[in-house]
C-alpha atoms as an extended CHARMM CRD file, in Angstrom:
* protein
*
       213  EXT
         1         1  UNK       CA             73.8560000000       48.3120000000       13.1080000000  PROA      1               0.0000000000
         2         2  UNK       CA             74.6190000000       46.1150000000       16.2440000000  PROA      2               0.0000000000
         3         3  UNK       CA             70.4080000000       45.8880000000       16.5630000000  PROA      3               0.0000000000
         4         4  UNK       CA             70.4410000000       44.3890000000       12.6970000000  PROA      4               0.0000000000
         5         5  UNK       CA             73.1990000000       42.4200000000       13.4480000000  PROA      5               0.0000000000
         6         6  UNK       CA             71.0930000000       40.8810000000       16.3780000000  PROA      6               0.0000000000
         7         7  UNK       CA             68.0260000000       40.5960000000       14.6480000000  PROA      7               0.0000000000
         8         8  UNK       CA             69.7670000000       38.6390000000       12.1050000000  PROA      8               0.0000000000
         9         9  UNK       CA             71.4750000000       36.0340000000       14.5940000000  PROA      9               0.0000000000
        10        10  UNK       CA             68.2570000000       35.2250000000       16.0460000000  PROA      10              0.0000000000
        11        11  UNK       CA             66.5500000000       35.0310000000       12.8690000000  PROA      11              0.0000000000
        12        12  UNK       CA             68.9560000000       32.7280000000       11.1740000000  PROA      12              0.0000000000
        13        13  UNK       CA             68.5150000000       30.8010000000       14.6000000000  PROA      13              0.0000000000
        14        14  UNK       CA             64.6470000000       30.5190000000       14.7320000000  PROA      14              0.0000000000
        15        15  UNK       CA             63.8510000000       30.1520000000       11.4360000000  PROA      15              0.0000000000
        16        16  UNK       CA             65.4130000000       26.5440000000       10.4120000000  PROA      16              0.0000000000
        17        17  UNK       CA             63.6930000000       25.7060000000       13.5540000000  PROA      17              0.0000000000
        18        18  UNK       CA             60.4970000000       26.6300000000       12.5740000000  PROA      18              0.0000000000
        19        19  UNK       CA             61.2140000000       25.5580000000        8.8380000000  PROA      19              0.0000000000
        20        20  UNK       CA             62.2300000000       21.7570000000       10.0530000000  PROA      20              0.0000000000
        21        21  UNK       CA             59.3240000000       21.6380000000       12.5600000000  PROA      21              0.0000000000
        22        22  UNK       CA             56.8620000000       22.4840000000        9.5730000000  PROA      22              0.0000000000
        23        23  UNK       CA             58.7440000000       19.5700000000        7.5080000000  PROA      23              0.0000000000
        24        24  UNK       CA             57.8160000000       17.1600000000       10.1300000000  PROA      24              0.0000000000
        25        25  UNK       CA             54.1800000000       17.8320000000       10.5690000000  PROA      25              0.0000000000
        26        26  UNK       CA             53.9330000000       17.7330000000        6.7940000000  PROA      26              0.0000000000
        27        27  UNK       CA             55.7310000000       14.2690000000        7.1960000000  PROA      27              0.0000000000
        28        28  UNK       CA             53.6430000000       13.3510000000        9.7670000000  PROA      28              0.0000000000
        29        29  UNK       CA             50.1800000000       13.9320000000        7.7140000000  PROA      29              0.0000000000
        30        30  UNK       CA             51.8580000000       11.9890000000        4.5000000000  PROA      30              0.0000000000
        31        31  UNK       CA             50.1190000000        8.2170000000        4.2270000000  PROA      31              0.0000000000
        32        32  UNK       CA             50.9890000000        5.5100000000        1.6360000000  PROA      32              0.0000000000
        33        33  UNK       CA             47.4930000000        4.5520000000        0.7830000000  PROA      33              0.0000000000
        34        34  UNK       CA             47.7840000000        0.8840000000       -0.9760000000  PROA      34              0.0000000000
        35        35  UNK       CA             44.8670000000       -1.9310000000       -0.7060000000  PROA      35              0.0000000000
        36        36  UNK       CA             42.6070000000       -3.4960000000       -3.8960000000  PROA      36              0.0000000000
        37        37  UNK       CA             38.8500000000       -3.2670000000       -4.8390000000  PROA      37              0.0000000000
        38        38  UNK       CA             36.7140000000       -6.1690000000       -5.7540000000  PROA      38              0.0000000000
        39        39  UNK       CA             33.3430000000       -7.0520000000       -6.6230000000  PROA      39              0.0000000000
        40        40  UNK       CA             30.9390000000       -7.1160000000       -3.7280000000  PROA      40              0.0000000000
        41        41  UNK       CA             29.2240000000      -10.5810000000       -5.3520000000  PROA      41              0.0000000000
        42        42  UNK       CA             31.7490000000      -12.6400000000       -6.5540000000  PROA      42              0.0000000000
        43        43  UNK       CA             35.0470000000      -11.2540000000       -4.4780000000  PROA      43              0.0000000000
        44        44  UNK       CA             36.9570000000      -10.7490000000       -8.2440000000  PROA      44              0.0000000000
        45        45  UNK       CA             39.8590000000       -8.0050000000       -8.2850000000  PROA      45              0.0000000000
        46        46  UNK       CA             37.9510000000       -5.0610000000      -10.2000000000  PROA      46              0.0000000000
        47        47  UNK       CA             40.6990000000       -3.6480000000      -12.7820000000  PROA      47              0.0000000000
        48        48  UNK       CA             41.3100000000       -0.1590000000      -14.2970000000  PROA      48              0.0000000000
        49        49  UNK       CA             39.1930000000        1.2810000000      -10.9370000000  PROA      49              0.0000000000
        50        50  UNK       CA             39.8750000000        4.7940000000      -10.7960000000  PROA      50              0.0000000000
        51        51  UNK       CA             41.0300000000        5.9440000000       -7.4890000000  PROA      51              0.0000000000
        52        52  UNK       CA             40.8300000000        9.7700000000       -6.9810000000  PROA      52              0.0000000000
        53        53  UNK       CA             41.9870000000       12.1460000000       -4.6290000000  PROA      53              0.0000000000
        54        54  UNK       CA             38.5530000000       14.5400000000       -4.1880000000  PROA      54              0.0000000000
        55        55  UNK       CA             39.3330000000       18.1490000000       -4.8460000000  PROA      55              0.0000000000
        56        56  UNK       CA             42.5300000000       17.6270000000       -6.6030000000  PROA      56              0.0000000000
        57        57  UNK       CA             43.7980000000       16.1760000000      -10.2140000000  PROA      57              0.0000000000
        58        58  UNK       CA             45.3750000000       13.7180000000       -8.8700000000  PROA      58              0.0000000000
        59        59  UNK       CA             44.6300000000        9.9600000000       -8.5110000000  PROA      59              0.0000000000
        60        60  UNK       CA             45.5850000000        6.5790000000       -9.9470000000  PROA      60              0.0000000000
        61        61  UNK       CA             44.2920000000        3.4110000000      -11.4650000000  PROA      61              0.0000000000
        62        62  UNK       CA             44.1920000000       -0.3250000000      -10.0660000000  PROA      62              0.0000000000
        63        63  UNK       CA             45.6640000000       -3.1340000000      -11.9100000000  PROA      63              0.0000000000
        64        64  UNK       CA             44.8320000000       -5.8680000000      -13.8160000000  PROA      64              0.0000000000
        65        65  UNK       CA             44.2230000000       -7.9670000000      -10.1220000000  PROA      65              0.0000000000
        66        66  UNK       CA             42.4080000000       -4.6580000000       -8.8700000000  PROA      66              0.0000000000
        67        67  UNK       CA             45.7570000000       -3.5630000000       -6.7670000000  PROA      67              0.0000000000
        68        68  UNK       CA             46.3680000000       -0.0590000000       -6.3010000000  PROA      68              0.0000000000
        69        69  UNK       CA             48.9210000000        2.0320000000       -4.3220000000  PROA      69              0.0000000000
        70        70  UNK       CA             48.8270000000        6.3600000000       -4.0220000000  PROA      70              0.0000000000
        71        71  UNK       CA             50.1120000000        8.9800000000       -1.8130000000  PROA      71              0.0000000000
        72        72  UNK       CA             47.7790000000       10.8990000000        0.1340000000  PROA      72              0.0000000000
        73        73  UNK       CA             47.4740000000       12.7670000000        2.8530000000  PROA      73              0.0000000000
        74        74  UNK       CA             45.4910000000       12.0000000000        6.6640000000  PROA      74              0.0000000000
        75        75  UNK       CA             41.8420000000       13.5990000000        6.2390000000  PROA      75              0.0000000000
        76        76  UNK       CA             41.7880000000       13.0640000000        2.1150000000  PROA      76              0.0000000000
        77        77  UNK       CA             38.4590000000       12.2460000000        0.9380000000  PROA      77              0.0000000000
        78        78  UNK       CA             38.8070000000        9.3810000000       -1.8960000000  PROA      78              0.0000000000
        79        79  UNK       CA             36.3640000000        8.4350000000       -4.6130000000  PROA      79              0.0000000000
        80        80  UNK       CA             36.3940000000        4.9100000000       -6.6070000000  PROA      80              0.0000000000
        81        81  UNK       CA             34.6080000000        4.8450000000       -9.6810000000  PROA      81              0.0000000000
        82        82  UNK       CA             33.9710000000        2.2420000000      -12.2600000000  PROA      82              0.0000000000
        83        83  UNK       CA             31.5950000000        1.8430000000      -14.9020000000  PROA      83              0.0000000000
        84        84  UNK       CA             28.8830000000       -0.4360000000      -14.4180000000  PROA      84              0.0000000000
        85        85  UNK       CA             29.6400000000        0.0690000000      -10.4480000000  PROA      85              0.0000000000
        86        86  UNK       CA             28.4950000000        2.2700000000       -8.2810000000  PROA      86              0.0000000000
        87        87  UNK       CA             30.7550000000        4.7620000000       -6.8880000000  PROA      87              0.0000000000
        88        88  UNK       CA             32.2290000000        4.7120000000       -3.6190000000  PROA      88              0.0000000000
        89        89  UNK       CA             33.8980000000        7.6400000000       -1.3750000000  PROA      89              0.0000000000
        90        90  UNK       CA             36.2160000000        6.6640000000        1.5420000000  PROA      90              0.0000000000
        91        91  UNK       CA             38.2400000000        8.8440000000        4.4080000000  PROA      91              0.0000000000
        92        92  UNK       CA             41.8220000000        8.6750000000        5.5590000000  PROA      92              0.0000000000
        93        93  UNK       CA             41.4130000000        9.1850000000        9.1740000000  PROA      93              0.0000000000
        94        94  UNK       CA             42.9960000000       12.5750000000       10.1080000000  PROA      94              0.0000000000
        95        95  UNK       CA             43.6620000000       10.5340000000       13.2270000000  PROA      95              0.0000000000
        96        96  UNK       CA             45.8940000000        8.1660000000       11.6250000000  PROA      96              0.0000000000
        97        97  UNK       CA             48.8400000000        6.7930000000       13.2850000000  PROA      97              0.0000000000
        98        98  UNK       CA             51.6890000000        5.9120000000       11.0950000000  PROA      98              0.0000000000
        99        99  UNK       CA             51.9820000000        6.8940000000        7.6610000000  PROA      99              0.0000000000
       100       100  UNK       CA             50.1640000000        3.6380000000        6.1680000000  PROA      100             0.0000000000
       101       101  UNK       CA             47.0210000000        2.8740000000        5.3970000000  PROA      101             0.0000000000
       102       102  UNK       CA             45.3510000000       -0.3380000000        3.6660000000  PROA      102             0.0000000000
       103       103  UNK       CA             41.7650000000       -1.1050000000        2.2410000000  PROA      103             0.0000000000
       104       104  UNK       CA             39.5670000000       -3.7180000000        0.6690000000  PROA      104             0.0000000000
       105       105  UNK       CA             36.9790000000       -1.6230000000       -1.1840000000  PROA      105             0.0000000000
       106       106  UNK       CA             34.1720000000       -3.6680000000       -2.7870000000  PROA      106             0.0000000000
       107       107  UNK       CA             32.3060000000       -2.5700000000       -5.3720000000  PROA      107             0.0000000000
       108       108  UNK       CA             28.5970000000       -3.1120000000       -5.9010000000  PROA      108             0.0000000000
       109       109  UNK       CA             27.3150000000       -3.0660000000       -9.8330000000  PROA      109             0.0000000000
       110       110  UNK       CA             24.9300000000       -0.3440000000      -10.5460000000  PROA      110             0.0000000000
       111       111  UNK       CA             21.3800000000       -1.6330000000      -11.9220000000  PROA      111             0.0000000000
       112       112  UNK       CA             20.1330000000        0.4100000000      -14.7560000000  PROA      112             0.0000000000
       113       113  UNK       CA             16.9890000000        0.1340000000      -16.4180000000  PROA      113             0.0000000000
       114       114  UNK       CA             15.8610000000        0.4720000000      -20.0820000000  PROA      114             0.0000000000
       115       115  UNK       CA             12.8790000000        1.1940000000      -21.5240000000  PROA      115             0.0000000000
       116       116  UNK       CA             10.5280000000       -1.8400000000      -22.5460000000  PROA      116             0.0000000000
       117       117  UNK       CA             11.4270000000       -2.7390000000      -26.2320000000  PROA      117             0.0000000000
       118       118  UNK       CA              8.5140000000       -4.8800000000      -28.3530000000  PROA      118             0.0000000000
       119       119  UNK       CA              9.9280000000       -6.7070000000      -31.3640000000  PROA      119             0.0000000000
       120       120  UNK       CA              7.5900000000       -7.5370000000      -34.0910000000  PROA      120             0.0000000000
       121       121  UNK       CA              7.6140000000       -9.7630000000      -36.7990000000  PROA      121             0.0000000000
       122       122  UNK       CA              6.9590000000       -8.6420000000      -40.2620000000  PROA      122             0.0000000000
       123       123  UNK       CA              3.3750000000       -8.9820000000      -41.8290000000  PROA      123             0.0000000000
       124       124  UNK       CA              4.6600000000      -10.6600000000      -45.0040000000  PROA      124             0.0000000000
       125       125  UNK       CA              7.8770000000      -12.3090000000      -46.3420000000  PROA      125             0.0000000000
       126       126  UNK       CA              7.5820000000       -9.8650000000      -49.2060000000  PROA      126             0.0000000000
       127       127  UNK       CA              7.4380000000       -6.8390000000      -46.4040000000  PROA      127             0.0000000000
       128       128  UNK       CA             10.6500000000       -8.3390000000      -44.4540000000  PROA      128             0.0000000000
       129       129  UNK       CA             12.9380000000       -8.8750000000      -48.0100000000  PROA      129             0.0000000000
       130       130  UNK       CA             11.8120000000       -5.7700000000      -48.9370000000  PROA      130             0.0000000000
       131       131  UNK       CA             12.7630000000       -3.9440000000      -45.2880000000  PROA      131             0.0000000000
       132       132  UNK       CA             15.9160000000       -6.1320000000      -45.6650000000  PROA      132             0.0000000000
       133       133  UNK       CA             17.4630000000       -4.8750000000      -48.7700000000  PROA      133             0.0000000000
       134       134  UNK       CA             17.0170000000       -1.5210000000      -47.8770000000  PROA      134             0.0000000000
       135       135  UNK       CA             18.3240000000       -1.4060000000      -44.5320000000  PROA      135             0.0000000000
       136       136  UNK       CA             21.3460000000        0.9200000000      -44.9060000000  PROA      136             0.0000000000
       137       137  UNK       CA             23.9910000000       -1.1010000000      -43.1700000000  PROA      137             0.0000000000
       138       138  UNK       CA             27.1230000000        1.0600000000      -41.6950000000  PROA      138             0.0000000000
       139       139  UNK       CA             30.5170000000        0.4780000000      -43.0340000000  PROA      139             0.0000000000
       140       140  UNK       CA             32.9560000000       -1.4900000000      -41.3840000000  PROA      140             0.0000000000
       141       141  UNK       CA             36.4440000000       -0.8290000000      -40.2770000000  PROA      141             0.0000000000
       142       142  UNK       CA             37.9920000000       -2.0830000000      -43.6070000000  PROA      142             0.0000000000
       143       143  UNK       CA             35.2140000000       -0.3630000000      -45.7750000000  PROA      143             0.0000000000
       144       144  UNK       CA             36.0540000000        3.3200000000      -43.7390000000  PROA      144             0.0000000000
       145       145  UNK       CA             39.4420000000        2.3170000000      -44.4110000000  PROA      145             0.0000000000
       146       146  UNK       CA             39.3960000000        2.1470000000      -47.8750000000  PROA      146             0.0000000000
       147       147  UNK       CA             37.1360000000        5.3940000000      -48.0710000000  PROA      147             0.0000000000
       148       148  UNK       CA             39.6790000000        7.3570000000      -46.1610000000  PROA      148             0.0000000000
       149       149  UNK       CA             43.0930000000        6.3970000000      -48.4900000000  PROA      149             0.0000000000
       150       150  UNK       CA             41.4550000000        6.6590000000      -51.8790000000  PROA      150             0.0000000000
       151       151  UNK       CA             42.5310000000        8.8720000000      -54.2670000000  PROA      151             0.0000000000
       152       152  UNK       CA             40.1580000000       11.2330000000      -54.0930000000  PROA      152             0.0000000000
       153       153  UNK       CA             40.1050000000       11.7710000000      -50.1920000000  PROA      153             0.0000000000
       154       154  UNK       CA             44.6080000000       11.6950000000      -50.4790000000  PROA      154             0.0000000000
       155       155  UNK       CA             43.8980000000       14.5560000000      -52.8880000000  PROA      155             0.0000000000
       156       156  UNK       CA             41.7260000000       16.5970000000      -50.4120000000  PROA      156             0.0000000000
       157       157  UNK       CA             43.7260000000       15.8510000000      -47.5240000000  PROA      157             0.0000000000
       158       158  UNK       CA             47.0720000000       16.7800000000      -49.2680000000  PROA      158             0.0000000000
       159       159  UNK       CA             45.3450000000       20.2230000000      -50.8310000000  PROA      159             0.0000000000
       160       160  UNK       CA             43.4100000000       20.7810000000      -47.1340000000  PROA      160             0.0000000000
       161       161  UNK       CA             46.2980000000       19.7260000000      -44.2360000000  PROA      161             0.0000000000
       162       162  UNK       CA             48.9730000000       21.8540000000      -43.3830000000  PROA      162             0.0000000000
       163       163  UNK       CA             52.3610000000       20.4960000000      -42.9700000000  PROA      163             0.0000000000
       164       164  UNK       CA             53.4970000000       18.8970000000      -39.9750000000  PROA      164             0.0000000000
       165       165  UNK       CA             57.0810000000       19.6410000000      -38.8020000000  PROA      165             0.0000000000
       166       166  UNK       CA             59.0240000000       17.0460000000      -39.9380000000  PROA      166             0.0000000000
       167       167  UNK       CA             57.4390000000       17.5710000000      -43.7440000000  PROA      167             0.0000000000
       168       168  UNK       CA             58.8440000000       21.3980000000      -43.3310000000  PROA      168             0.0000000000
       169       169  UNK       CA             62.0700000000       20.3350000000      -41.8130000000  PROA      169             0.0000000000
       170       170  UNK       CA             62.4370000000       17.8170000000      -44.8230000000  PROA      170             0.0000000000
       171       171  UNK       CA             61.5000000000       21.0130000000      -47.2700000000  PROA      171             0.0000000000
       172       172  UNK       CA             64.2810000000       23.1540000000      -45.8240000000  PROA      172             0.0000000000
       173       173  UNK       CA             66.8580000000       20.5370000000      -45.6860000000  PROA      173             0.0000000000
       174       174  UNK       CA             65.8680000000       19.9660000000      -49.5520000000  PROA      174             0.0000000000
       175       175  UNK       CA             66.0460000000       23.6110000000      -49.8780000000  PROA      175             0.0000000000
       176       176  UNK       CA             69.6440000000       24.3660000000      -48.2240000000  PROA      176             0.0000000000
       177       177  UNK       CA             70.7360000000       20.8500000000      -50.1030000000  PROA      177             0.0000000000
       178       178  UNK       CA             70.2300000000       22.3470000000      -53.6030000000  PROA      178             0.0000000000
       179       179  UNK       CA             71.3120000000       26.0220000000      -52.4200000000  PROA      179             0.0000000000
       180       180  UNK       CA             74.8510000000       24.4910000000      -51.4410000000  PROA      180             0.0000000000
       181       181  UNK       CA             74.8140000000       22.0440000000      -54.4510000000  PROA      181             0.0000000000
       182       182  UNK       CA             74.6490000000       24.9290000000      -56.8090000000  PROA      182             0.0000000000
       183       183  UNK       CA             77.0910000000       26.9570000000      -54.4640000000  PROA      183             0.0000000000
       184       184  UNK       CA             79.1520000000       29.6940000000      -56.6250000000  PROA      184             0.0000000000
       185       185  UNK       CA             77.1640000000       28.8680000000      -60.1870000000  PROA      185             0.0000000000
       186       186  UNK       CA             74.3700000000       29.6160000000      -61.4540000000  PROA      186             0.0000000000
       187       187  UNK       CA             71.3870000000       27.1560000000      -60.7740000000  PROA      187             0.0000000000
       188       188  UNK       CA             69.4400000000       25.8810000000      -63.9110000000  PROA      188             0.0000000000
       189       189  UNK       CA             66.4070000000       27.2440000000      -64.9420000000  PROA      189             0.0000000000
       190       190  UNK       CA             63.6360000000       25.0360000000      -65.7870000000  PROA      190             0.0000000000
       191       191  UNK       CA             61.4970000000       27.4730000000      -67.5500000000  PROA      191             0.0000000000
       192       192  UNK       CA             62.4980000000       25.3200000000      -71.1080000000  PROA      192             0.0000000000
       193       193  UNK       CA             62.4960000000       22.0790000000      -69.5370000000  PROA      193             0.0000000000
       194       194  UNK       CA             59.1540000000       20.0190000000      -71.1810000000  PROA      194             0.0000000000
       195       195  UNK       CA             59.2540000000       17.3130000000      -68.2850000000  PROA      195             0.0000000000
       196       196  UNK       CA             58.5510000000       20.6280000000      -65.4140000000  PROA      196             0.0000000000
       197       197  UNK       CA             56.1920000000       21.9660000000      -67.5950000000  PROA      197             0.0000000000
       198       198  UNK       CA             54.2220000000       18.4830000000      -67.5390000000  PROA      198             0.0000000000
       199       199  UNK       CA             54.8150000000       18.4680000000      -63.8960000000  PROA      199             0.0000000000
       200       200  UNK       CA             53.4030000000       22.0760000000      -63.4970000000  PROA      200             0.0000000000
       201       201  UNK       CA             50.3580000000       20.8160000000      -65.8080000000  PROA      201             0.0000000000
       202       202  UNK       CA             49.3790000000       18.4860000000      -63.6260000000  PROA      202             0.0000000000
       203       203  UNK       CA             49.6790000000       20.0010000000      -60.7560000000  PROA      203             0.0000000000
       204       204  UNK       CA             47.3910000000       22.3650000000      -62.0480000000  PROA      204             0.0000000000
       205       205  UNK       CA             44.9540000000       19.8860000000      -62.9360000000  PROA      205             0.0000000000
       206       206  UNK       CA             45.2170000000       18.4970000000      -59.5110000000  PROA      206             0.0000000000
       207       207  UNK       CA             44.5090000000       21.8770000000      -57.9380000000  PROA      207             0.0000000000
       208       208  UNK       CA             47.7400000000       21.8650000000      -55.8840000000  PROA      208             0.0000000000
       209       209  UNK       CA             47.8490000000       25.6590000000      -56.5980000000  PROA      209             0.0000000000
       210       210  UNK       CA             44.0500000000       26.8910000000      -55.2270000000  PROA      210             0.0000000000
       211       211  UNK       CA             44.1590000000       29.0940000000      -51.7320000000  PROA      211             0.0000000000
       212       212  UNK       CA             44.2990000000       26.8220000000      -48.7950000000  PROA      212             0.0000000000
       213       213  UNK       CA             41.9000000000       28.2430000000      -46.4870000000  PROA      213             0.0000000000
């Protein structure tokens, strides 16, 4: 007993020790990495740069002025990436002294190459009207716009979609609303009532009843 009483003294004495000497070499390797990243030909702040930590998922994005700021740690590896820019991988020193770091990354655009494209002129202006009327142009915005809330498409949608939560919290609440309205009666039927059966007609004709699969 005296032995486990011992052990534990020297235990609860070592191991805060060892615990806050840990905490300050983890302190020590902690940098504040801050800086911006321009364009190597006209000195511009680059925005929305993406600034990544290599290895982890964690990074950040720079500004619209191409200012950034992240916490990393001394020997991170760090990757900037743009589009149209070719990417560029710094290291925090694992030398570092101080817990700051700052950097003026420049980005250099990244040249790409397409294939050679030879336009042509038609043979005729009979040949070109004729190409021209039956080019099938894409829809617009406004044109997909109106596709997707006509009738028709509604219909499918409504028959197709399941319902989202706050349609089946609204069908409860309906449902517990009429259950306490009709509390200690009897609840009409509306087996004789013409106006449900039209509803229930056209419903039917709407195919609001088929198997939702």
């Amino acid at each position: 007993m005296k032995k486990f009483v011992l052990y534990f003294i020297i235990a609860s004495l070592i191991l805060p020790i060892a615990a806050r000497a840990q905490f300050e070499s983890f302190k020590d390797s902690v940098v504040q990495l801050y800086g911006i990243v321009m364009t190597a030909d006209s000195l511009k702040g680059l925005e929305l740069v993406s600034v990544v930590i290599k290895g982890q998922n964690r990074g950040t994005i720079t500004n619209y002025k191409g200012v950034f700021s992240i916490v990393v740690l001394k020997g991170d590896q760090i990757e900037f990436t743009s589009i149209g820019y070719k990417p560029k991988n710094i290291s925090i020193p694992a030398n570092l002294e101080g817990n700051q770091h700052s950097v003026i990354q420049l980005m250099v655009t990244d040249t790409i190459y397409l294939a050679a494209t030879i336009i042509k002129a038609r043979p005729t202006r009979a040949q070109f009207e004729r190409d021209f009327l039956n080019t099938d142009m894409p829809d617009d915005y406004i044109t997909i716009a109106r596709k997707n809330n006509n009738e028709v498409t509604r219909r499918i949608l409504v028959a197709n979609l399941p319902t989202d939560g706050r349609e089946s919290s609204n069908r409860f609440l309906r449902q517990a609303s009429n259950k306490m309205y009709y509390a200690g009666q009897a609840a009409p039927m509306n087996i004789l009532n013409p106006f449900a059966w039209a509803e229930f007609i056209k419903a039917w004709k709407r195919g609001d009843y088929k198997s939702k699969k």
